[in-house]
C-alpha positions in Angstrom: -12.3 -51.7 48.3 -14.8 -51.2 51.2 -18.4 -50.0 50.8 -19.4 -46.3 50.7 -20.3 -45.3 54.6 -23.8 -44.7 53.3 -24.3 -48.4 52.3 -23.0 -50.1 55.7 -26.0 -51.4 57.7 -26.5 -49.2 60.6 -25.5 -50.8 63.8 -28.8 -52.7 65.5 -30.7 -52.9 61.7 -32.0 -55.9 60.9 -30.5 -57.5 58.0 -32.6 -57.2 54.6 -32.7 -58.9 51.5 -33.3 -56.1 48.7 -34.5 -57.2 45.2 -35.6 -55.4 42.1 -39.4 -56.2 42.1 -42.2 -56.5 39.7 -45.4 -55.5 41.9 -47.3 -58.8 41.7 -46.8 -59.9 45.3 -50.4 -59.4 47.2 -48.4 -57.8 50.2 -46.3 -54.9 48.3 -49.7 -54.2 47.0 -51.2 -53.9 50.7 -48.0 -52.0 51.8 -48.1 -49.6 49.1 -52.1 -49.3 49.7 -50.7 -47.9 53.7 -48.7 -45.7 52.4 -51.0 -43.7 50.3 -53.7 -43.9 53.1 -51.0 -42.2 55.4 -50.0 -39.3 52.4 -53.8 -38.8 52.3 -54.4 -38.4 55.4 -51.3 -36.2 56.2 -51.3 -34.3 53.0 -54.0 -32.2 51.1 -54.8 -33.9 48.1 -53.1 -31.9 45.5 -50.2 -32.3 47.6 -50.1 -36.4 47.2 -47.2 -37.6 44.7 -47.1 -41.2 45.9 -47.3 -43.3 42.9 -50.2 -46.3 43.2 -49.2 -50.0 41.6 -49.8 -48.4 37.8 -47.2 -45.6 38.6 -45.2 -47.8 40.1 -44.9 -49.9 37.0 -44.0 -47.5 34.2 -40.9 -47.9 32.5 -39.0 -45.2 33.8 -39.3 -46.7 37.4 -37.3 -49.3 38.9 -38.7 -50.7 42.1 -37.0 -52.9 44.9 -38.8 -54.5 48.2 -37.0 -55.2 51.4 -37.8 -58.8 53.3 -36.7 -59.6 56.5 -36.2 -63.7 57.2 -37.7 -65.2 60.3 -36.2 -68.9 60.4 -38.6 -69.8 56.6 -40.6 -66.9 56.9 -40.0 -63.7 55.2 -41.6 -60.0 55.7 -41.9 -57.4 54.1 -40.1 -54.6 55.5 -39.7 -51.5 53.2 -39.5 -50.3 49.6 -37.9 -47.9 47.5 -38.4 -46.8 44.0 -36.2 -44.8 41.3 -37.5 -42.9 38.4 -35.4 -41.5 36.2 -35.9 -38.1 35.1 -33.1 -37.6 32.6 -30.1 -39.6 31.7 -28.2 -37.6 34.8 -30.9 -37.2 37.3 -32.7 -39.9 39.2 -36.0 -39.1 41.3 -36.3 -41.3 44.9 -40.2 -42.7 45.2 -42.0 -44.9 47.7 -39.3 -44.6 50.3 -41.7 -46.4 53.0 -41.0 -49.0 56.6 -43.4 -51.1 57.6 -44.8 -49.1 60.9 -43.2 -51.6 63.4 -40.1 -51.6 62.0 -39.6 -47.9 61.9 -36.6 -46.7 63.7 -34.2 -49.6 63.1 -32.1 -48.3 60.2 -34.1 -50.0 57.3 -34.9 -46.7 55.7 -30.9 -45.7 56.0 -30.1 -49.1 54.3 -33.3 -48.6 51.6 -31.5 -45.0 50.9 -28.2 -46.5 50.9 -29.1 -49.0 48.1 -31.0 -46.6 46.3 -28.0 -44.2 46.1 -25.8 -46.6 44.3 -28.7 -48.0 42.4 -28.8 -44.6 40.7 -24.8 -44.1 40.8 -24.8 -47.5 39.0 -27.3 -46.2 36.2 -24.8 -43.5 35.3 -27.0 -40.4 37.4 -25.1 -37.6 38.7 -27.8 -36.0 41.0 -30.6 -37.8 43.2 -33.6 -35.8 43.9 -36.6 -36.3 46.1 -40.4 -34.8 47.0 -41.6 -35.0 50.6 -44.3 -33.4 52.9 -43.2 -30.6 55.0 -45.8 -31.6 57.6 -44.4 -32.5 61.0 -45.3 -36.4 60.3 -42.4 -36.3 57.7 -39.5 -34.6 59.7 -38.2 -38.4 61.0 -37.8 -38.3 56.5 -36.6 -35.3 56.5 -34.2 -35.6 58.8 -32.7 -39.1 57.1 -32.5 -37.6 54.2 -30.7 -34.1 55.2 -27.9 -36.9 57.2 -27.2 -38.8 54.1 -26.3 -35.4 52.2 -29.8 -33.9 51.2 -30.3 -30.5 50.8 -33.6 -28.1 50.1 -33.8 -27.3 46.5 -36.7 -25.5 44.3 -39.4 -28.0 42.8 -37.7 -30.3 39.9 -39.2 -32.1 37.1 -43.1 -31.5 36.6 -43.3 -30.4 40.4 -44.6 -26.6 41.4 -44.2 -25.2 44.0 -46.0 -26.2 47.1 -46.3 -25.5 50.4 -46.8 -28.9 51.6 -43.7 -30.1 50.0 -40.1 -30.2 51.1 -37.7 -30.9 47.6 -34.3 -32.2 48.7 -31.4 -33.5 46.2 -28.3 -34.3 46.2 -25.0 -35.3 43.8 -24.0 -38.5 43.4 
């Protein structure tokens, strides 16, 4: 049995070693720090849904970092997070690429893992939150290839204008 085409590593992506992670690592904190400096800058601030470190570690959340290996050296080179909403729907959180590596196909492989993550834990649908400004369309766009389409605001979103809601089935 071969692997869903979602879950092959895109042609040219460097290859990553995904793990379940427990936040303690001193560079996952700086990562995640980036990422909510860019959703603040981009968004207004009622718009911001990133999740800090706390968020990150609530028990409903399952997080996974993505390393690169350099010869004995390892980077970090993405994350993605899953929190489930109910026992058949899964939300996708801190979908982030480290800046130099955008463009490679690490997100495609973060998506791919995260997709049978939540297939795995018995979840039928996969949803997901993300700005509607222009600095997320390269997001939008990854999601809306790997079978993501708009849907009205789920869980204890409202509606907003500078949201975009996508799900899928799984």
């Amino acid at each position: 049995m071969g692997m869903p085409p979602e879950a092959s590593k895109p042609s040219g992506a460097p290859a990553l070693v995904i793990r379940l992670d427990d936040l303690r690592d001193a560079r996952i904190a700086r990562f995640l720090e980036e990422h909510l400096a860019d959703m603040r800058r981009v968004s207004p601030p009622e718009s911001v849904h990133a999740l800090d470190l706390e968020g990150l570690r609530r028990p409903e959340i399952r997080f996974w970092s993505a390393w690169t290996q350099d010869g004995a050296d390892e980077a970090l080179a993405g994350t993605v997070a899953l929190k489930r909403l109910d026992e058949g729907h899964a939300e996708l959180k801190s979908m982030r690429t480290a800046a130099h590596l955008r463009g490679r196909g690490i997100a495609a492989q973060l998506l791919a893992h995260a997709l049978a993550e939540a297939r795995a834990a018995g979840h039928m649908r996969m949803s997901l939150e993300t700005g509607s400004q222009p600095f997320f369309a390269p997001a939008r766009a990854l999601y809306a290839r790997h079978g993501f389409a708009p849907c009205p605001p789920f869980g204890d979103y409202g509606p907003d204008p500078a949201s975009c809601f996508m799900t899928r089935g799984l």
